[in-house]
mmCIF file of the C-alpha atoms, coordinates in Angstrom:
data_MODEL
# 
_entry.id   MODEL 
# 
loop_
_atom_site.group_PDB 
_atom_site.id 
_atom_site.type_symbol 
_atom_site.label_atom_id 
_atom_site.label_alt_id 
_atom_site.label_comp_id 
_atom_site.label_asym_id 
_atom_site.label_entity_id 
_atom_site.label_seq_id 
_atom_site.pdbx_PDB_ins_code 
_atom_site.Cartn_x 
_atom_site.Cartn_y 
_atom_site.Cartn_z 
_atom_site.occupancy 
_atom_site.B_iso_or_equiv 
_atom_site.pdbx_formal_charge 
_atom_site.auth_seq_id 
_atom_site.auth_comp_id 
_atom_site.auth_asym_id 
_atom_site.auth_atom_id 
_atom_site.pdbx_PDB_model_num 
ATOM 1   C CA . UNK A 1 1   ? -9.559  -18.383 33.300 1.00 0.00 ? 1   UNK A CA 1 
ATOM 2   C CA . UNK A 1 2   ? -6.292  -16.934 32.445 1.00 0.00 ? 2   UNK A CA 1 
ATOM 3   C CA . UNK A 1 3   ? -3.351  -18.268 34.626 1.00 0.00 ? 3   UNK A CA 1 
ATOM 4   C CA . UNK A 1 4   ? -0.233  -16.431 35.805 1.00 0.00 ? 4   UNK A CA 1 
ATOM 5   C CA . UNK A 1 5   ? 1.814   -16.238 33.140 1.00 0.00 ? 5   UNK A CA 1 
ATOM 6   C CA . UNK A 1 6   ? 5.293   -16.749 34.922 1.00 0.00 ? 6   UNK A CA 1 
ATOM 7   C CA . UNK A 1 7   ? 3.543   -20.365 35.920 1.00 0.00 ? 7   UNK A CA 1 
ATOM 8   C CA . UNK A 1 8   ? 0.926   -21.902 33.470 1.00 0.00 ? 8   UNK A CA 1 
ATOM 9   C CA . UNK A 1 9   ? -1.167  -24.387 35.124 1.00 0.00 ? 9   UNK A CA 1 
ATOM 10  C CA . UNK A 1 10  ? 1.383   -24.176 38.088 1.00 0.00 ? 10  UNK A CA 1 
ATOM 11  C CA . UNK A 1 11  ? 4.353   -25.305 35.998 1.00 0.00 ? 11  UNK A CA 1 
ATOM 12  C CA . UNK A 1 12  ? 7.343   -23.957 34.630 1.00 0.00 ? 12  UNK A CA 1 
ATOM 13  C CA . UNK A 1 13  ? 6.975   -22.315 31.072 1.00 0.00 ? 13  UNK A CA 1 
ATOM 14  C CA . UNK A 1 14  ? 8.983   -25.419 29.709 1.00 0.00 ? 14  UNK A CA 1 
ATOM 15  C CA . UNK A 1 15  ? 6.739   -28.221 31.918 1.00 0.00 ? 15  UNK A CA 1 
ATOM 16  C CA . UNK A 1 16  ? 4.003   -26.860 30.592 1.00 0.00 ? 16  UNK A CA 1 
ATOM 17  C CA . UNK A 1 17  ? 5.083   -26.139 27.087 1.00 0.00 ? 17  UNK A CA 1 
ATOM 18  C CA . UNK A 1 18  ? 6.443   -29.894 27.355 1.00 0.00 ? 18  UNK A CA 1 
ATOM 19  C CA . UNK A 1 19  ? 3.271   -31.310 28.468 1.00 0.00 ? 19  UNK A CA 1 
ATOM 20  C CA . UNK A 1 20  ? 1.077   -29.318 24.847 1.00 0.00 ? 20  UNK A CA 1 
ATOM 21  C CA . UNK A 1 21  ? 3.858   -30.991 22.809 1.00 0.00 ? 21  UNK A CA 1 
ATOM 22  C CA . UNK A 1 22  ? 3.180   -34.413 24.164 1.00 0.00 ? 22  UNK A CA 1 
ATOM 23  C CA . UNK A 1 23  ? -0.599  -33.937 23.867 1.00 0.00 ? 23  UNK A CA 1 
ATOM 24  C CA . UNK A 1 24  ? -0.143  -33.184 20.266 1.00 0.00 ? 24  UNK A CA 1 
ATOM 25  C CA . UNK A 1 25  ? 1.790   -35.334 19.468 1.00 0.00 ? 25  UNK A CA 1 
ATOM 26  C CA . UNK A 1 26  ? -0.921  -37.758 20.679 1.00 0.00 ? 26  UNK A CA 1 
ATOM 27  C CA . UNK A 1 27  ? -4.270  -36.322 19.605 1.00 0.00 ? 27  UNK A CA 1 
ATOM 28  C CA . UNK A 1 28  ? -2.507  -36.385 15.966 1.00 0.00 ? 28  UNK A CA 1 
ATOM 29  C CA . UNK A 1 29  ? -1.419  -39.834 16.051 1.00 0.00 ? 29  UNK A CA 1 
ATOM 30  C CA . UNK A 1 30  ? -4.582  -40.869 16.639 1.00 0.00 ? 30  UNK A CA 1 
ATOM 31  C CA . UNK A 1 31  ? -5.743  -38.526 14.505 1.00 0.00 ? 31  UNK A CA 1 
ATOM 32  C CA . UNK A 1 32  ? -4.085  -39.763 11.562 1.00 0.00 ? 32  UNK A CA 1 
ATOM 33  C CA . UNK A 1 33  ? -5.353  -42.586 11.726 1.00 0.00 ? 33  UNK A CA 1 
ATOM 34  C CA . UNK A 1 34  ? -8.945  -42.488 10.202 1.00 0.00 ? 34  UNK A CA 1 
ATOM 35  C CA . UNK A 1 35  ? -7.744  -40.384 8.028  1.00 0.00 ? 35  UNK A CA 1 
ATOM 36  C CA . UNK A 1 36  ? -4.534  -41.354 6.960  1.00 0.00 ? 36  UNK A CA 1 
ATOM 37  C CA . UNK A 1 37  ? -5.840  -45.075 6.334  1.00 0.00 ? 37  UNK A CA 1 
ATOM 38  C CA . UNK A 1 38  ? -9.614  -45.285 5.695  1.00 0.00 ? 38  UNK A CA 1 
ATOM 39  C CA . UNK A 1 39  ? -9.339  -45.519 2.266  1.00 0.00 ? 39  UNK A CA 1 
ATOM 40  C CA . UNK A 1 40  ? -7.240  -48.360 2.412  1.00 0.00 ? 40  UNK A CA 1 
ATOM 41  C CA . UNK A 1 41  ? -8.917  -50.105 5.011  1.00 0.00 ? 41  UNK A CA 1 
ATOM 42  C CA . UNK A 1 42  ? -12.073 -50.076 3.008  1.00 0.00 ? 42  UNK A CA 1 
ATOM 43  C CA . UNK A 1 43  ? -10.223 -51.623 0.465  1.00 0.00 ? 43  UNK A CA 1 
ATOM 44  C CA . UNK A 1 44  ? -9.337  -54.490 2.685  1.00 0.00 ? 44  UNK A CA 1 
ATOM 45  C CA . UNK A 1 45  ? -12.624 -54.498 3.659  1.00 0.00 ? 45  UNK A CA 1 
ATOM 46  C CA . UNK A 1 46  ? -13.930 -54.812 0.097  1.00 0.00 ? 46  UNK A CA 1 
ATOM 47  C CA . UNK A 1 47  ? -15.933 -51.555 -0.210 1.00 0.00 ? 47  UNK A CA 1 
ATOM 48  C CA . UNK A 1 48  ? -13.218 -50.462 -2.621 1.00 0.00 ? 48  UNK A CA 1 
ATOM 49  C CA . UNK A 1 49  ? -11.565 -47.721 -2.726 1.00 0.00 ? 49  UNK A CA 1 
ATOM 50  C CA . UNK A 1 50  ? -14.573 -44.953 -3.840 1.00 0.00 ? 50  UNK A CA 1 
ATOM 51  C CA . UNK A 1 51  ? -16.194 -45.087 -0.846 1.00 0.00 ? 51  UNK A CA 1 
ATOM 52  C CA . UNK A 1 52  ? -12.752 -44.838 1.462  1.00 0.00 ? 52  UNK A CA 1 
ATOM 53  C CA . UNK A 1 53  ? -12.343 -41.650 -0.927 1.00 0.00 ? 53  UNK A CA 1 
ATOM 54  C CA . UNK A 1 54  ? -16.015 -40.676 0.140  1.00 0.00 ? 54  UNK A CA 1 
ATOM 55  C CA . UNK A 1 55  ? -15.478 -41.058 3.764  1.00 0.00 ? 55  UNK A CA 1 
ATOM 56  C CA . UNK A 1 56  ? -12.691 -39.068 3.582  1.00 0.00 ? 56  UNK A CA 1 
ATOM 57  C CA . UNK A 1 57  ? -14.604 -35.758 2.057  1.00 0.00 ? 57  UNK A CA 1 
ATOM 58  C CA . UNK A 1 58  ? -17.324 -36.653 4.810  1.00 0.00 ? 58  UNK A CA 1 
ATOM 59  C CA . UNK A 1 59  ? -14.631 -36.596 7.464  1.00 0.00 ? 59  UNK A CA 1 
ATOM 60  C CA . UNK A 1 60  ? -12.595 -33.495 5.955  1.00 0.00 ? 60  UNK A CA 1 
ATOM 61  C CA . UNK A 1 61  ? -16.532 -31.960 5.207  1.00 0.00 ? 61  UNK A CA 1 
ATOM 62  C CA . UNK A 1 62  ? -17.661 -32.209 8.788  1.00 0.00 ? 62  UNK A CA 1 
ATOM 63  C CA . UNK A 1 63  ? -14.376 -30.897 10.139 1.00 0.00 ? 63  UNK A CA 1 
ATOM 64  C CA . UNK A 1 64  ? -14.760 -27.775 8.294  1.00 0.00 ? 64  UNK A CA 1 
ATOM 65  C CA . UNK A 1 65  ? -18.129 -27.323 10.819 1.00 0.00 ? 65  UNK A CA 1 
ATOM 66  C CA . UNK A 1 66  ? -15.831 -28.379 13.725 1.00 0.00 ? 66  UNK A CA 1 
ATOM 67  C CA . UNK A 1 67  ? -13.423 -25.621 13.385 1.00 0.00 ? 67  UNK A CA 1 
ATOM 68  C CA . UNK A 1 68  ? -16.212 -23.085 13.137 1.00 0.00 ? 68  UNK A CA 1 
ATOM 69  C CA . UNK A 1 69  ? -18.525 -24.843 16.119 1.00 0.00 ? 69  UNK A CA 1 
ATOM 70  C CA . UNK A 1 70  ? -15.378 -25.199 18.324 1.00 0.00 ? 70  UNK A CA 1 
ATOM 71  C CA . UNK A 1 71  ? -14.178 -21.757 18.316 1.00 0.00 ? 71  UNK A CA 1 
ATOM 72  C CA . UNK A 1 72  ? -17.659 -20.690 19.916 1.00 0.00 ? 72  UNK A CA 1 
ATOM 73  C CA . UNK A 1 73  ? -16.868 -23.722 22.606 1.00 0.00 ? 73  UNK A CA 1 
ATOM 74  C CA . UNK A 1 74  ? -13.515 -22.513 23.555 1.00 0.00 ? 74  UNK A CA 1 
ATOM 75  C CA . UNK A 1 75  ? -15.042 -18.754 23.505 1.00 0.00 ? 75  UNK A CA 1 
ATOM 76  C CA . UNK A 1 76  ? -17.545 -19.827 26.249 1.00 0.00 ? 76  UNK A CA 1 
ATOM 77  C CA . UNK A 1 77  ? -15.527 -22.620 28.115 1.00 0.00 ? 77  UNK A CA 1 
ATOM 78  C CA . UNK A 1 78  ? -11.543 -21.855 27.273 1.00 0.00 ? 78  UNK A CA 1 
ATOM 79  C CA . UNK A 1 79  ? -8.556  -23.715 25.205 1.00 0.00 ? 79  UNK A CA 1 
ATOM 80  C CA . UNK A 1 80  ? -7.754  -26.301 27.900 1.00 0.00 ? 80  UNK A CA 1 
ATOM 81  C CA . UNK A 1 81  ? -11.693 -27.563 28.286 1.00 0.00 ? 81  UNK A CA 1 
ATOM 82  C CA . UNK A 1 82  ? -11.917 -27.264 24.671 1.00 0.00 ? 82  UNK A CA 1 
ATOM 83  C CA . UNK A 1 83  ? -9.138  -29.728 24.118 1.00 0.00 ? 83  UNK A CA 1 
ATOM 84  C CA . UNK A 1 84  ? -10.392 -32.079 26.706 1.00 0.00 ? 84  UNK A CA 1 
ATOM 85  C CA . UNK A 1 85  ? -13.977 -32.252 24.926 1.00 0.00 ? 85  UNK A CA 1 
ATOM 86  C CA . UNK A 1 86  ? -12.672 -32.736 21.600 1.00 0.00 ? 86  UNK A CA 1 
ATOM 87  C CA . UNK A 1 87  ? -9.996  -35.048 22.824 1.00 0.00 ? 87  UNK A CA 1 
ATOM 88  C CA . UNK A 1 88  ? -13.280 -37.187 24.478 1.00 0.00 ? 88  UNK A CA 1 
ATOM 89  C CA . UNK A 1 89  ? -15.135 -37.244 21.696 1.00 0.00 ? 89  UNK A CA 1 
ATOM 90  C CA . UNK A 1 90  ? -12.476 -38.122 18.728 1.00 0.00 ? 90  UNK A CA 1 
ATOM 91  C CA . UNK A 1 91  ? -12.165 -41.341 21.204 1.00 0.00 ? 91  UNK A CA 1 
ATOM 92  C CA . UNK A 1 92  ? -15.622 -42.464 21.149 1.00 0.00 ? 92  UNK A CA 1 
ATOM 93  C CA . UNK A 1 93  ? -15.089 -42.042 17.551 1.00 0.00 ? 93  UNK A CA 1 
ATOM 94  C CA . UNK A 1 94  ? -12.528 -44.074 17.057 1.00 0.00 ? 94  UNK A CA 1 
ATOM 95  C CA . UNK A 1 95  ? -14.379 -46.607 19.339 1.00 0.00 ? 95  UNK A CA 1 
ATOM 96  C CA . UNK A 1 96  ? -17.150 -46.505 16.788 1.00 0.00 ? 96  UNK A CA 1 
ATOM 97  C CA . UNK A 1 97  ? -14.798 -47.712 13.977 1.00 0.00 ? 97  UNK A CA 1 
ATOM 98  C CA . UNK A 1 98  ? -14.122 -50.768 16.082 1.00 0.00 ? 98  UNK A CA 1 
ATOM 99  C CA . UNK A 1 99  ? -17.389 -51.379 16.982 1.00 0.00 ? 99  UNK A CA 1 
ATOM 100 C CA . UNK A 1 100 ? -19.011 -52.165 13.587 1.00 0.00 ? 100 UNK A CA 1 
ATOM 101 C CA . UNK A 1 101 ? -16.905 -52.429 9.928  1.00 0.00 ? 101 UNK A CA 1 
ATOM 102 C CA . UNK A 1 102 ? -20.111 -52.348 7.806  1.00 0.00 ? 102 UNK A CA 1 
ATOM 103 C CA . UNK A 1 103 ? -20.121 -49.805 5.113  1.00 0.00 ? 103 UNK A CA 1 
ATOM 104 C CA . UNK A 1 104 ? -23.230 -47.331 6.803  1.00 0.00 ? 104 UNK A CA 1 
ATOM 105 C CA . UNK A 1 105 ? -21.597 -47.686 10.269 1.00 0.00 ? 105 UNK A CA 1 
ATOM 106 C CA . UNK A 1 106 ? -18.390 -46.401 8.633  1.00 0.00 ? 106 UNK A CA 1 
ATOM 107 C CA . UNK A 1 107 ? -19.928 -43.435 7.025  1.00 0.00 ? 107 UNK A CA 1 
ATOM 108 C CA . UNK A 1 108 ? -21.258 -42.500 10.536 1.00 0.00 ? 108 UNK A CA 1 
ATOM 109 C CA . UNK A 1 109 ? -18.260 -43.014 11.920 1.00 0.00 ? 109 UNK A CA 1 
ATOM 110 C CA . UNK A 1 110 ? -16.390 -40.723 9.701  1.00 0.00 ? 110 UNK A CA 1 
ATOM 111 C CA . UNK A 1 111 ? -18.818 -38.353 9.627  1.00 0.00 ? 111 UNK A CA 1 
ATOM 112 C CA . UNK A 1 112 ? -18.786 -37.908 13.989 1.00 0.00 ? 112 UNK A CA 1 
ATOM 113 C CA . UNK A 1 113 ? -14.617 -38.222 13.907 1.00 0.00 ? 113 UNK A CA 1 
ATOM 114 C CA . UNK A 1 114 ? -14.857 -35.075 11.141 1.00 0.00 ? 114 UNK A CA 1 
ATOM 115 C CA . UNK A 1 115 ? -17.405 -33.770 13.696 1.00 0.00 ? 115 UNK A CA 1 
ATOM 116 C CA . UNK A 1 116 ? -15.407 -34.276 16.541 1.00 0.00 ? 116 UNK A CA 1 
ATOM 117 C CA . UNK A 1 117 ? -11.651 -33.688 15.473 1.00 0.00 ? 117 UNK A CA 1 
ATOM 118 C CA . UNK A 1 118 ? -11.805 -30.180 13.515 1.00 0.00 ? 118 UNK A CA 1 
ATOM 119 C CA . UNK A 1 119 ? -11.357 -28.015 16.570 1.00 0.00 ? 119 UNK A CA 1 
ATOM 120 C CA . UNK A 1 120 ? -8.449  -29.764 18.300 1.00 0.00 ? 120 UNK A CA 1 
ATOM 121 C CA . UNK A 1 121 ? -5.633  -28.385 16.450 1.00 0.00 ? 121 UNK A CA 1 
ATOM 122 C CA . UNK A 1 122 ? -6.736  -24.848 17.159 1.00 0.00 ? 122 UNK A CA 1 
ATOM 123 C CA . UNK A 1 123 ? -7.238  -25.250 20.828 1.00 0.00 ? 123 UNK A CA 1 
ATOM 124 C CA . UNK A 1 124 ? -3.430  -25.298 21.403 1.00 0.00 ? 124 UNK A CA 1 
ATOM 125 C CA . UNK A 1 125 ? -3.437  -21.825 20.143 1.00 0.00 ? 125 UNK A CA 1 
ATOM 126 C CA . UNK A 1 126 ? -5.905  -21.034 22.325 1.00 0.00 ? 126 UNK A CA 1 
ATOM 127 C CA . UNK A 1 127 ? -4.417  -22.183 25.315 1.00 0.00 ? 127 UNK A CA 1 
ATOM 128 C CA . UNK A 1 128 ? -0.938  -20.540 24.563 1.00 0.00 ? 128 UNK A CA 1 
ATOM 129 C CA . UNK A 1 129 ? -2.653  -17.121 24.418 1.00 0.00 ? 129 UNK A CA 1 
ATOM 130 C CA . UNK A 1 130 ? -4.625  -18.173 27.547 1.00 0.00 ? 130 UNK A CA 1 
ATOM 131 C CA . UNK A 1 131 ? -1.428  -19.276 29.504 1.00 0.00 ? 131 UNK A CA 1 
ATOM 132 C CA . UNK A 1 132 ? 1.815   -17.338 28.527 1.00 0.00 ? 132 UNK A CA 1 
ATOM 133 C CA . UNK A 1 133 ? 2.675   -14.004 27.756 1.00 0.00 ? 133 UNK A CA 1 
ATOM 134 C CA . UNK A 1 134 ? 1.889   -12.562 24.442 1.00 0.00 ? 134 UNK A CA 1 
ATOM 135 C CA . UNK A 1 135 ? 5.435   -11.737 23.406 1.00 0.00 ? 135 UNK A CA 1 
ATOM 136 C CA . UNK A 1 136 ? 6.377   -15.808 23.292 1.00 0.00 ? 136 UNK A CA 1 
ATOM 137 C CA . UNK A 1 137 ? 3.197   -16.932 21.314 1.00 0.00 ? 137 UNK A CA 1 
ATOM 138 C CA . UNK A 1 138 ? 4.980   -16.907 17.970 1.00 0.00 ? 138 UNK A CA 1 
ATOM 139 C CA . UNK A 1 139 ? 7.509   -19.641 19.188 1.00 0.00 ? 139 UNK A CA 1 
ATOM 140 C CA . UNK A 1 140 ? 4.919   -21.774 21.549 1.00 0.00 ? 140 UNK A CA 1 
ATOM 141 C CA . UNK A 1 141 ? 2.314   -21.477 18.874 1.00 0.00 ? 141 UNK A CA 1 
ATOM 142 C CA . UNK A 1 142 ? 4.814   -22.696 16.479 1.00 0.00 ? 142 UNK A CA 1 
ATOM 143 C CA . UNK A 1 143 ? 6.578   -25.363 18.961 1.00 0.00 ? 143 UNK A CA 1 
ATOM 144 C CA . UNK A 1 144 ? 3.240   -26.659 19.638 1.00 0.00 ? 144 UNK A CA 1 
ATOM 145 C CA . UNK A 1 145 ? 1.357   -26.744 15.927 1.00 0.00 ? 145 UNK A CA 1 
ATOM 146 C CA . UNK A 1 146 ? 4.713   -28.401 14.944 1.00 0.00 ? 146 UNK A CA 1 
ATOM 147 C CA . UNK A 1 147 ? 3.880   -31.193 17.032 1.00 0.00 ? 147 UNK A CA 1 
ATOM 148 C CA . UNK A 1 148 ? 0.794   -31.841 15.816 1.00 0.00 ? 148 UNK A CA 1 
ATOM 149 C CA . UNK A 1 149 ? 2.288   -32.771 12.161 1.00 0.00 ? 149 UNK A CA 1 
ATOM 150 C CA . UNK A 1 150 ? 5.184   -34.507 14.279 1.00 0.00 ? 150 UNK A CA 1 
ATOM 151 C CA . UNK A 1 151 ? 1.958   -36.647 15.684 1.00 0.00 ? 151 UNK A CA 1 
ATOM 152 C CA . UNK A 1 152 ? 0.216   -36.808 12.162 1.00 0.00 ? 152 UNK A CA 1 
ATOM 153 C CA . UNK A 1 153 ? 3.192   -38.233 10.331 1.00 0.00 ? 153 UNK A CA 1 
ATOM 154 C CA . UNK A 1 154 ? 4.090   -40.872 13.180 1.00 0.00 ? 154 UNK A CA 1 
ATOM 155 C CA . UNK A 1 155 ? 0.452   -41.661 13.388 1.00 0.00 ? 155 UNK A CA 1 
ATOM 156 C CA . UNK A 1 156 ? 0.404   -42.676 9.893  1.00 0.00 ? 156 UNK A CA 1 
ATOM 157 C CA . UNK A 1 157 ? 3.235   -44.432 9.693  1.00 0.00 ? 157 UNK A CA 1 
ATOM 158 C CA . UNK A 1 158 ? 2.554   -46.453 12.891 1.00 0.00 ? 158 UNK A CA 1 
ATOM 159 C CA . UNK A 1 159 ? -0.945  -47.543 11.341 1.00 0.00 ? 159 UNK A CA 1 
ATOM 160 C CA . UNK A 1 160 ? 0.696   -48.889 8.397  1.00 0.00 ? 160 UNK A CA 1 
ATOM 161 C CA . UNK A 1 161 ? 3.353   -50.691 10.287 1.00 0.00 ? 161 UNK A CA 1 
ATOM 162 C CA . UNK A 1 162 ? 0.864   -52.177 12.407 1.00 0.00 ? 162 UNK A CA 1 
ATOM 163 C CA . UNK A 1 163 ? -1.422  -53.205 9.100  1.00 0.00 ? 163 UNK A CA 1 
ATOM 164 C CA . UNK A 1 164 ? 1.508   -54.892 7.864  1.00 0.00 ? 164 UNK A CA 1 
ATOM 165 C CA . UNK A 1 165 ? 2.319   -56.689 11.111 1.00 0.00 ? 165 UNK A CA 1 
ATOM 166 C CA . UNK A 1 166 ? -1.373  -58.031 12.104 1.00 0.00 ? 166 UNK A CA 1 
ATOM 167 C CA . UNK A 1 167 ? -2.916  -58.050 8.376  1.00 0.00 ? 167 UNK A CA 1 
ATOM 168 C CA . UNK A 1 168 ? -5.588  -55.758 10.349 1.00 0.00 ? 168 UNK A CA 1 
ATOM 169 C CA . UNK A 1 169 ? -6.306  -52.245 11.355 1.00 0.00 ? 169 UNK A CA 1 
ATOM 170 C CA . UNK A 1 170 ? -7.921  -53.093 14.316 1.00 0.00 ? 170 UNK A CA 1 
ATOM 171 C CA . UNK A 1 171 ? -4.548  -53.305 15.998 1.00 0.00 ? 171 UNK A CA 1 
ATOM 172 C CA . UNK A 1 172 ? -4.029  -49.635 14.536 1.00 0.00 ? 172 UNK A CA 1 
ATOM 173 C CA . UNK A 1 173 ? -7.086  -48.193 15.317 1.00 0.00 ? 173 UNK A CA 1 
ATOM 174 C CA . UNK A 1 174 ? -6.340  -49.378 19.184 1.00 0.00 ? 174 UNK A CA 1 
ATOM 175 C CA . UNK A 1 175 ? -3.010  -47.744 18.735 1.00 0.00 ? 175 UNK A CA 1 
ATOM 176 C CA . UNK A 1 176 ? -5.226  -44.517 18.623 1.00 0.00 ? 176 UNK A CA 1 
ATOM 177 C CA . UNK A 1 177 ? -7.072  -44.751 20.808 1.00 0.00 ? 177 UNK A CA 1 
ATOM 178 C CA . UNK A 1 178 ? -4.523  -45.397 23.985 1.00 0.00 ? 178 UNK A CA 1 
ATOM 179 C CA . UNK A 1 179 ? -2.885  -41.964 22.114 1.00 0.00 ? 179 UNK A CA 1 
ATOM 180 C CA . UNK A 1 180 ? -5.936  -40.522 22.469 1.00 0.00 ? 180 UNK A CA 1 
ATOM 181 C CA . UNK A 1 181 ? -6.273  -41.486 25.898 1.00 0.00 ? 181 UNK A CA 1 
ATOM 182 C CA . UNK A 1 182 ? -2.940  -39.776 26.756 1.00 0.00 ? 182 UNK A CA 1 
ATOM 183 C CA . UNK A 1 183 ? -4.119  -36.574 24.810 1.00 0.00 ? 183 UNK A CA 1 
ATOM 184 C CA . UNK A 1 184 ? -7.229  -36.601 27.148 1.00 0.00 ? 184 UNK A CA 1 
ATOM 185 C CA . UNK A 1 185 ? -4.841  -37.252 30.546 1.00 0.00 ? 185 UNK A CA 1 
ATOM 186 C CA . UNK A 1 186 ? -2.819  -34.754 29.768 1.00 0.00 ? 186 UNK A CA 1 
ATOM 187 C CA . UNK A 1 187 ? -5.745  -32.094 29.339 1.00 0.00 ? 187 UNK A CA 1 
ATOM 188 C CA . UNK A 1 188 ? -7.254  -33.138 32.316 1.00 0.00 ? 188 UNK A CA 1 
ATOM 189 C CA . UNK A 1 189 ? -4.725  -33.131 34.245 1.00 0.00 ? 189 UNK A CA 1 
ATOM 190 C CA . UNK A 1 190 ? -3.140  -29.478 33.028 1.00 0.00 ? 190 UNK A CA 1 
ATOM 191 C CA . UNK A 1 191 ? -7.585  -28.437 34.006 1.00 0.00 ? 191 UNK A CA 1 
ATOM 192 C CA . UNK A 1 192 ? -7.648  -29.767 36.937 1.00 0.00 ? 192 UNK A CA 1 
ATOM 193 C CA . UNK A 1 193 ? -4.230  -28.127 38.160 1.00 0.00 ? 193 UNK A CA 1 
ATOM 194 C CA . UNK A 1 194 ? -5.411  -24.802 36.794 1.00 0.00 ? 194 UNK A CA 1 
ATOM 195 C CA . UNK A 1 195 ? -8.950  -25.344 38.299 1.00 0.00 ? 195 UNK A CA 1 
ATOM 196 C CA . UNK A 1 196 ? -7.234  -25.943 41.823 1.00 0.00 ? 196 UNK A CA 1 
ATOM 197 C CA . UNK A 1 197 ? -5.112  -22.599 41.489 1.00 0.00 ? 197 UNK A CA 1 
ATOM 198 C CA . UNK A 1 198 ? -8.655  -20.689 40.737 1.00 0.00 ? 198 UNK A CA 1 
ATOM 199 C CA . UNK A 1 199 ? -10.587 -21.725 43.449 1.00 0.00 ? 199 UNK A CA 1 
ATOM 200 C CA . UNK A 1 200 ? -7.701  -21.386 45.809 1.00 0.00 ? 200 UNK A CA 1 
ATOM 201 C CA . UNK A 1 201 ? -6.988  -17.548 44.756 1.00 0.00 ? 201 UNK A CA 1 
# 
């Protein structure tokens, strides 16, 4: 699983440390945006605020198991699968927030994104110590996690913009979800590259 170190995925060190940036960046813009803005956006769906709060502990709750279930994943499977799986499934979550605004779809919703998005942070680690040498993981871990709150507070901010510009989050949440869709890319693409290099050792 573990690629030459001198070339992750086939890339130069800085391609490839370039390419985790971007993905963070991405999975935490869309990220941010459940949680960032749910409360809120049950209050403009008239729920009030309470139950916003409560879908927030549900989400934050479940992504507690998430961090725990995913490390076993990314034992068994590897950071850059790991990352692709989580990246899927925080999508169809986000899809699920578009699909229906009532108040028990909602819970459900935020309960599979807290599912879904706990373990995607942690996968970059993973996939530095998988990719490039041990003496550089203090600055690519750092580089990379850095991102992530990079993508978290541009997420955020971008959802609100976009509230104030429609009058709607549905505009926002589709914001996320082409993010998302660039996190996924990106970890597909960086798998199938390093899948390609295996089977041609």
């Amino acid at each position: 699983m573990n690629a030459t170190s001198a070339m992750p995925f086939g890339l130069s060190p800085a391609s490839a440390q370039t390419l985790l940036c971007i993905a963070a960046v991405a999975c935490c813009v869309a990220m941010s945006m459940p949680q960032v803005h749910i409360v809120a956006y049950c209050a403009d769906l008239g729920y009030g605020v309470a139950r916003g709060a409560e879908m927030l502990s549900l989400m934050l709750g479940f992504g507690i198991v998430s961090r725990i279930g995913t490390g076993w994943i990314a034992d068994k499977v590897g950071g850059v699968m790991t990352l692709l799986i989580g990246a899927t499934l925080q999508c169809i979550a986000l899809v699920f927030y578009l699909i229906d605004d009532g108040l028990t779809s909602l819970y459900i919703a935020s309960a599979l994104f807290g599912l879904f998005q706990g373990g995607i942070v942690p996968s970059y680690a993973i996939i530095v110590r998988e990719y490039f040498p041990p003496r550089e993981a203090a600055s690519r871990v750092g580089l990379t996690v850095s991102s992530t709150i990079v993508g978290m507070a541009l997420g955020g901010w971008m959802g609100g913009v976009m509230f104030d510009m429609t009058g709607s989050y549905r505009a926002a949440f589709i914001n996320g979800i082409a993010w998302n869709v660039l996190n996924a890319a990106i970890a597909w693409w960086l798998l199938s590259r390093q899948m390609r290099r295996t089977a041609a050792a």
